[in-house]
PASEBA-1860 file (N, C-alpha, C; in nm, 3 decimals):
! residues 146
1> XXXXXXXX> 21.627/29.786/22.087/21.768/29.801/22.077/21.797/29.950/22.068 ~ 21.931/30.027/22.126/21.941/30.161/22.146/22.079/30.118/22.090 ~ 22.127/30.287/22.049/22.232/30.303/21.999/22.262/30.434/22.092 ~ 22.373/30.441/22.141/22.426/30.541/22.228/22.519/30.617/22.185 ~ 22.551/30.749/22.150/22.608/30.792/22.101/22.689/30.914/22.182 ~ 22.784/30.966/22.248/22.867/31.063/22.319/22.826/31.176/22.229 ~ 22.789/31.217/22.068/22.760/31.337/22.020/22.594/31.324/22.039 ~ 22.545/31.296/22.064/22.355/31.313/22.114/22.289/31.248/22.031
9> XXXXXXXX> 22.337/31.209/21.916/22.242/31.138/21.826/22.245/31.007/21.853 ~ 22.157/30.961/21.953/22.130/30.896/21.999/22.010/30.833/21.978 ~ 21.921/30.696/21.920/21.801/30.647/21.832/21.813/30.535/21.928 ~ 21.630/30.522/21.911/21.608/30.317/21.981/21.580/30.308/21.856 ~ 21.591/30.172/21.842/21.553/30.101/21.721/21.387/30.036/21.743 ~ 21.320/29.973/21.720/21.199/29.936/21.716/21.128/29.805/21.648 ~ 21.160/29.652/21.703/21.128/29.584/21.593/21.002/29.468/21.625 ~ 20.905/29.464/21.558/20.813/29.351/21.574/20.849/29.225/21.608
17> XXXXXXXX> 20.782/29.171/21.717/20.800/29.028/21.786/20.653/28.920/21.733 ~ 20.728/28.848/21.653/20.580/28.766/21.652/20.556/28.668/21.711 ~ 20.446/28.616/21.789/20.396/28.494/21.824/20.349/28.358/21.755 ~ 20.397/28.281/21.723/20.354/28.144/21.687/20.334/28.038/21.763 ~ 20.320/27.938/21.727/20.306/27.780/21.840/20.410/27.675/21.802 ~ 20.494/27.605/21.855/20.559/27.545/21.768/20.444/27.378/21.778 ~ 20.533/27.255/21.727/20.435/27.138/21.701/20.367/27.086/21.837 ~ 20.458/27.159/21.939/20.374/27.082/22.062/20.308/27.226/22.143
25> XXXXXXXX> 20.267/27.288/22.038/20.142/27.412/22.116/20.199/27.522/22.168 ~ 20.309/27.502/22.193/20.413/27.624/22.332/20.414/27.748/22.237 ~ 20.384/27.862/22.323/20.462/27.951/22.163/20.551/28.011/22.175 ~ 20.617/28.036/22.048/20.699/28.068/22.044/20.722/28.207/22.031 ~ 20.810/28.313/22.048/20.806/28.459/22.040/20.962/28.469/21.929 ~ 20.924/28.528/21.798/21.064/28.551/21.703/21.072/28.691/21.646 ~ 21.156/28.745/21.626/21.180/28.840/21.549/21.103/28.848/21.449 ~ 21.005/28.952/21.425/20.963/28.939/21.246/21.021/29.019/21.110
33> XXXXXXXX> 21.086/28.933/21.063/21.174/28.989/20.961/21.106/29.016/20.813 ~ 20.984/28.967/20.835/20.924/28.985/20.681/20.965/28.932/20.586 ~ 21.082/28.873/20.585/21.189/28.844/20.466/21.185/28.753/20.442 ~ 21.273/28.712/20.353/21.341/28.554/20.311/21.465/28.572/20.388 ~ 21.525/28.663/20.432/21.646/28.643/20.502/21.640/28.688/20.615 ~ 21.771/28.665/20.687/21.775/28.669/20.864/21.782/28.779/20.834 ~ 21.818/28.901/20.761/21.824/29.036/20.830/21.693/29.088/20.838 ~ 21.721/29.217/20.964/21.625/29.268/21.032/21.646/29.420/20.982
41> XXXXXXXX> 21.519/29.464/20.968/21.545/29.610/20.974/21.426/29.681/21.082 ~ 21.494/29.758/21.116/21.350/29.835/21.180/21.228/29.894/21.159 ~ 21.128/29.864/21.251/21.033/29.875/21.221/20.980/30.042/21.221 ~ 21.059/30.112/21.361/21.051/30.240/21.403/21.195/30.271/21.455 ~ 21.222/30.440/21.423/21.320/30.431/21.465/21.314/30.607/21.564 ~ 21.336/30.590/21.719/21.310/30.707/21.757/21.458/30.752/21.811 ~ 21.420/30.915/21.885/21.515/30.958/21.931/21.505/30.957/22.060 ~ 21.630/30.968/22.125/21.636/30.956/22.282/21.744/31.028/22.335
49> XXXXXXXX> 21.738/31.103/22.475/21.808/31.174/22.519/21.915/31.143/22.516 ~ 22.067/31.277/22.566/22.180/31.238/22.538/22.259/31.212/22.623 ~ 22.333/31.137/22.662/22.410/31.076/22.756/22.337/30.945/22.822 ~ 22.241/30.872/22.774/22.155/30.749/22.792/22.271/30.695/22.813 ~ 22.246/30.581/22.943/22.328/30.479/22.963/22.222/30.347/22.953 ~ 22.083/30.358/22.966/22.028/30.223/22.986/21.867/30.247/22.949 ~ 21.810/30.124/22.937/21.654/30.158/22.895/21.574/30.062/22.977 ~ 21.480/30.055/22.995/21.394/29.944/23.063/21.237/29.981/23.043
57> XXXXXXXX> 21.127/29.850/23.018/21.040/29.859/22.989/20.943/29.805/23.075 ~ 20.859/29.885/23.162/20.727/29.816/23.223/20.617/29.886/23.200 ~ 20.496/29.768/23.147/20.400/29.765/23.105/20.405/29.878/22.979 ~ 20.321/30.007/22.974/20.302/30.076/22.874/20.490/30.198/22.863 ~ 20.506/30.198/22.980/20.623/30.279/23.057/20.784/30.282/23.002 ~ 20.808/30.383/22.965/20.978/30.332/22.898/21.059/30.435/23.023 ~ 21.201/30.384/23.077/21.254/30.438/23.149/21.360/30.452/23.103 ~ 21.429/30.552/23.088/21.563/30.570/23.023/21.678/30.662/23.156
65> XXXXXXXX> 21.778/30.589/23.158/21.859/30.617/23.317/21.983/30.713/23.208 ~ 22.062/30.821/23.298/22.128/30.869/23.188/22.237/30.935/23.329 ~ 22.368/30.929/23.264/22.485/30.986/23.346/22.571/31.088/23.289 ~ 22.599/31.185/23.389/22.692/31.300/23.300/22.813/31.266/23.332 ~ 22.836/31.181/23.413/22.965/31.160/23.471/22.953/31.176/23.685 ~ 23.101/31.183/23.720/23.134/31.191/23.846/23.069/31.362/23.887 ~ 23.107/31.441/23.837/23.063/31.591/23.869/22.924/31.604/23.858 ~ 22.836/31.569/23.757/22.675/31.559/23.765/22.605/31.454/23.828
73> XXXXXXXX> 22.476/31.522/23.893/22.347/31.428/23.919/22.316/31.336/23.777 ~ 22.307/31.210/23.785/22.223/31.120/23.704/22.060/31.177/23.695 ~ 22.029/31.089/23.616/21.848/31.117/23.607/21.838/31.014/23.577 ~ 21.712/30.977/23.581/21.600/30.863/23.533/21.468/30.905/23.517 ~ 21.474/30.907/23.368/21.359/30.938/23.292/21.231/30.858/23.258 ~ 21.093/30.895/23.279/21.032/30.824/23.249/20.913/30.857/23.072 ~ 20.889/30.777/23.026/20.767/30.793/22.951/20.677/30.692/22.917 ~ 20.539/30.773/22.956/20.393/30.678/22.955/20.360/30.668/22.859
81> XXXXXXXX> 20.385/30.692/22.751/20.299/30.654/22.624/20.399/30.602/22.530 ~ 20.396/30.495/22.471/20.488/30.457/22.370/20.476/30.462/22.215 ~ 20.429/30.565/22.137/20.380/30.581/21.991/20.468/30.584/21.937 ~ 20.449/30.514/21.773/20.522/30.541/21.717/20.600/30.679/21.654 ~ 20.680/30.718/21.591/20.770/30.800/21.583/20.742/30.881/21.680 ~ 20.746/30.843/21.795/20.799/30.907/21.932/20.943/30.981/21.992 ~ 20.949/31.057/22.032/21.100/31.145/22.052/21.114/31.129/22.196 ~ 21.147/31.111/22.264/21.204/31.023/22.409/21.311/31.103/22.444
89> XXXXXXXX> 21.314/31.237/22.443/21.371/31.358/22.510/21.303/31.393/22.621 ~ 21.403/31.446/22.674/21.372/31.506/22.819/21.251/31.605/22.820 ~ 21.215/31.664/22.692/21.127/31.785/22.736/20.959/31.704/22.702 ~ 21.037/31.582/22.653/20.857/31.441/22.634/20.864/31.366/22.782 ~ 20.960/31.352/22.838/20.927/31.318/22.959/20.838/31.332/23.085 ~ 20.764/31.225/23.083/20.655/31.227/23.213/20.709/31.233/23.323 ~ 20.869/31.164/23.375/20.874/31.178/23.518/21.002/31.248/23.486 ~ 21.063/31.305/23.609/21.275/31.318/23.562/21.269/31.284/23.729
97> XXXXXXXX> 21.335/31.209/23.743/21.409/31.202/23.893/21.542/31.198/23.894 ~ 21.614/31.257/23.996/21.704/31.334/24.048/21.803/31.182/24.089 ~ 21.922/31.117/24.029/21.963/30.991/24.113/22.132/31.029/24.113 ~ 22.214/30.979/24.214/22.334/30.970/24.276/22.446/30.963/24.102 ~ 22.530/31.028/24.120/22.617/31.043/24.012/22.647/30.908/23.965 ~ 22.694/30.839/23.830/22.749/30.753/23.761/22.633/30.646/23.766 ~ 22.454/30.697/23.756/22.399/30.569/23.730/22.386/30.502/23.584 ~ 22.369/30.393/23.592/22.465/30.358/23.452/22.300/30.250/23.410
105> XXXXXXXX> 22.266/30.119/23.444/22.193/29.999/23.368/22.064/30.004/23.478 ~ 21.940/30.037/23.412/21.841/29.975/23.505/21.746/29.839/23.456 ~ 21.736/29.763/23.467/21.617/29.625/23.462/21.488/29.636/23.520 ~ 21.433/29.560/23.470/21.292/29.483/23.511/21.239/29.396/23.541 ~ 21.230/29.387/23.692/21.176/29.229/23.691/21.019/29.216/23.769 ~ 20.934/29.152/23.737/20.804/29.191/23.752/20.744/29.343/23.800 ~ 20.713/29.384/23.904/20.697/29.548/23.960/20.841/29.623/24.010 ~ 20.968/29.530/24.024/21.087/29.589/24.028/21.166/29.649/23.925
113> XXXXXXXX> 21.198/29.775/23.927/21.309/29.832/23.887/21.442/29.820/23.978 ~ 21.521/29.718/23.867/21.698/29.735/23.981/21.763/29.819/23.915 ~ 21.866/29.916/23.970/21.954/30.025/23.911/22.081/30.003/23.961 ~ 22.156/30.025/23.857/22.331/29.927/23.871/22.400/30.107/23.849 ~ 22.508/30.130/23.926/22.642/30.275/23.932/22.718/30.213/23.920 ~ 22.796/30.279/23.814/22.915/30.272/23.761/23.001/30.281/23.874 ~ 22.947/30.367/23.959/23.033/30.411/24.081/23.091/30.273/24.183 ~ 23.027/30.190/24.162/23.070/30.038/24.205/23.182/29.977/24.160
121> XXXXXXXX> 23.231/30.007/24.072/23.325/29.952/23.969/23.447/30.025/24.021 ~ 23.543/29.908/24.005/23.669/29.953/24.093/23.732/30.099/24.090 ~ 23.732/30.128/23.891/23.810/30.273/23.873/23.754/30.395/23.932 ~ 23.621/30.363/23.960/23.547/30.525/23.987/23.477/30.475/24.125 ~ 23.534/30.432/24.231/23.490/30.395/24.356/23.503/30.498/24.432 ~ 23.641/30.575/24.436/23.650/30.701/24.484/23.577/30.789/24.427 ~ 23.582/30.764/24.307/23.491/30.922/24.246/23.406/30.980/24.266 ~ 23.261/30.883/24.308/23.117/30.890/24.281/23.068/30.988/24.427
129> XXXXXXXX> 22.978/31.029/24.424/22.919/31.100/24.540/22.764/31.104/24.495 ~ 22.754/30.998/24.624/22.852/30.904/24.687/22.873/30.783/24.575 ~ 22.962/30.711/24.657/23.002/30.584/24.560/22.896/30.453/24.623 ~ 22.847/30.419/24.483/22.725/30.264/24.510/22.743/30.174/24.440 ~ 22.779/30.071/24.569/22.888/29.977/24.499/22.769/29.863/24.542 ~ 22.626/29.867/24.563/22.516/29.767/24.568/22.391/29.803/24.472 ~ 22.348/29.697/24.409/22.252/29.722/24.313/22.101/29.740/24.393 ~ 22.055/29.835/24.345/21.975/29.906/24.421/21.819/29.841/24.349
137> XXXXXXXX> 21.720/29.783/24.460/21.569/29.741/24.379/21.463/29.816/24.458 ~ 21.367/29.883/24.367/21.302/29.964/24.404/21.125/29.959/24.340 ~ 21.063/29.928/24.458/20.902/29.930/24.308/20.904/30.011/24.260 ~ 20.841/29.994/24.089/20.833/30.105/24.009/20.734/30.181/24.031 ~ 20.608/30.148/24.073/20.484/30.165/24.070/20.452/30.313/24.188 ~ 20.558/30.255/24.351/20.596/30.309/24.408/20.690/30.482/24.361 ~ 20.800/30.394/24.330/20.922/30.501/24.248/20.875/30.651/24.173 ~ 20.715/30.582/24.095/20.696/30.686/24.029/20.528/30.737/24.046
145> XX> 20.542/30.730/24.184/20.358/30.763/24.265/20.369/30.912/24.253 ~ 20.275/30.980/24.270/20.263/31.156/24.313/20.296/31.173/24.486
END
């Protein structure tokens, strides 16, 4: 879970997933709260660059997509190592690539990374340069070769 913040203080949150079985073997994946109660607290809590719009996770790999707006290039950030109290700034970054103004949400779906622009969205259709009004899927593996 990320918290996004317009002044830079910007943190992921970090919380343990545990595995169990329920009565017919399947398992199950839950939050581990340690507790007697539903609340959660975190387990780790790091920092992350400023103007983050989105996060996505493959395999060891964290990708963090980030927009300055209509006048700036986007980026999409990568980092290979995931340790704890880790700082997930641009100057810890393994990859930075260069992407089309207003990129906003990227996902994961098996070796795909999809990347969603704001620039699609009715108010800022004119704005964007250019404006991408189709969600874009790209291998990651590919995306981020030498």
């Amino acid at each position: 879970m990320a918290y996004f913040n317009d002044d830079g203080a910007s943190v992921m949150h970090r919380y343990l997933i545990s595995t169990t079985e329920d009565e017919d073997g399947k398992e199950v994946h839950a939050l581990d709260t340690r507790k007697s109660t539903e609340e959660a607290y975190p387990d780790d809590v790091d920092k992350i660059g400023k103007e983050i719009q989105g996060l996505a996770f493959y395999h060891e790999k964290l990708m963090l997509s980030r927009s300055a707006g209509r006048k700036q290039d986007s980026t999409l950030l990568s980092f290979d190592r995931l340790e704890e109290n880790e700082n997930f700034t641009d100057k810890n970054a393994s990859t930075e690539i260069t992407m089309p103004s207003y990129l906003e949400q990227i996902a994961v779906d098996g070796k795909q990374l999809y990347i969603l622009f704001e620039s699609g969205a009715y108010p800022y259709r004119d704005h964007g340069n250019p404006s991408i009004d189709r969600v874009l899927r790209v291998e990651i593996d590919t995306l981020f070769s030498e």
